[in-house]
C-alpha positions as CSV (number, residue, x, y, z in Angstrom):
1,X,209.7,76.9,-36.8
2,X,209.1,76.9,-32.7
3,X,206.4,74.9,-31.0
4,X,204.5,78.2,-30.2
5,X,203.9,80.3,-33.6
6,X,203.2,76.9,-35.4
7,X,200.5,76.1,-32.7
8,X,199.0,80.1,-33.9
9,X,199.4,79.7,-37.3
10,X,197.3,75.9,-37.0
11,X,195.1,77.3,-34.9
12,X,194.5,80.2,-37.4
13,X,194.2,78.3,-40.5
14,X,191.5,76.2,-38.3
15,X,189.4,79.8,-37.4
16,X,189.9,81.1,-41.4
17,X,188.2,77.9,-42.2
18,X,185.7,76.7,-40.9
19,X,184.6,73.5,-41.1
20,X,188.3,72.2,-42.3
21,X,189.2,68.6,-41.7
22,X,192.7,67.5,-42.1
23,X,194.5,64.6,-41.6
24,X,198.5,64.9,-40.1
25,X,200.0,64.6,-43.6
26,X,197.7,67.0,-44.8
27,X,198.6,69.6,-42.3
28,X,201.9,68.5,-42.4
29,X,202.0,69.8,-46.3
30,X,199.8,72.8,-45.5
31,X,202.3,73.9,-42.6
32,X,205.2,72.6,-44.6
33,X,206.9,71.1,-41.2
34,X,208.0,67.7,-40.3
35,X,206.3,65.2,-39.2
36,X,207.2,64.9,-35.6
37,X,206.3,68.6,-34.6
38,X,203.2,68.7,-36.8
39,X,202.0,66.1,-34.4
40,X,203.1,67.8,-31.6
41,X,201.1,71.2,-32.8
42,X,198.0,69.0,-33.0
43,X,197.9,67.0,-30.4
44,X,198.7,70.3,-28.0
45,X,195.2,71.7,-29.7
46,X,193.5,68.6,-29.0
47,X,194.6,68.6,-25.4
48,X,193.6,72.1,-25.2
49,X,190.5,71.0,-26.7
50,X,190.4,73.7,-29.5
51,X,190.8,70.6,-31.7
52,X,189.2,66.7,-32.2
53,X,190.2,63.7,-33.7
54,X,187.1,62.1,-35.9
55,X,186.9,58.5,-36.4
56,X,188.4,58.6,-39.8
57,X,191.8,60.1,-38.4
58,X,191.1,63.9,-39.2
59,X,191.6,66.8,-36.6
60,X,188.6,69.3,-36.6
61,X,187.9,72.3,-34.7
62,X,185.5,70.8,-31.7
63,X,182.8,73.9,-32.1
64,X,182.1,72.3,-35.8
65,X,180.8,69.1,-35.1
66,X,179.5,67.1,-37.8
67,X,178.7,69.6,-41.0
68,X,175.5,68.2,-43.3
69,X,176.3,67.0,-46.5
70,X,175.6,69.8,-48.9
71,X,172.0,69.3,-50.8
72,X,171.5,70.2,-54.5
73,X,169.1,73.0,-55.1
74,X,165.8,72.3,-56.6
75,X,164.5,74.4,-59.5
76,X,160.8,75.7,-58.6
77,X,159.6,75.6,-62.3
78,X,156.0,76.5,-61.6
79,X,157.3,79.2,-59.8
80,X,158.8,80.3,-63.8
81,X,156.0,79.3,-65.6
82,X,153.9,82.0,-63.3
83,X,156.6,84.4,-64.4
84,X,156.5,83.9,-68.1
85,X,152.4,84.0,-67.9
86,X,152.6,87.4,-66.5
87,X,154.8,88.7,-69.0
């Protein structure tokens, strides 16, 4: 597959998901290319800034920076206890 359309198809998997993190064998897999010019894809994104490399090794789109840690929701009980007096 030539340098260019892989560097649009990375770039688009990157915009259809936000917040994705991947590591080179996992884009590797996802791309289904070898090694050498997976590298090559990312680090051309990186240098073009559209990508970063974290700390743990993972490229990410530079406009996502760090993404909270989802919270659990709370039940508001009261709030259904109201509910089932009114009834």
């Amino acid at each position: 597959m030539p340098h260019n359309i892989m560097l649009t198809r990375m770039r688009a998997e990157y915009l259809e998901m936000p917040g994705l993190r991947l590591t080179l064998e996992q884009a590797q897999r996802l791309c289904g290319v070898e090694r050498t010019l997976c590298k090559m894809v990312l680090d051309a994104l990186v240098d073009e800034q559209f990508l970063c490399v974290k700390s743990d090794g993972r490229y990410a789109r530079m406009t996502d920076g760090d993404l909270p840690r989802p919270r659990p929701a709370k039940a508001d009980l009261e709030a259904e206890t109201r509910f089932v007096k009114a009834s």
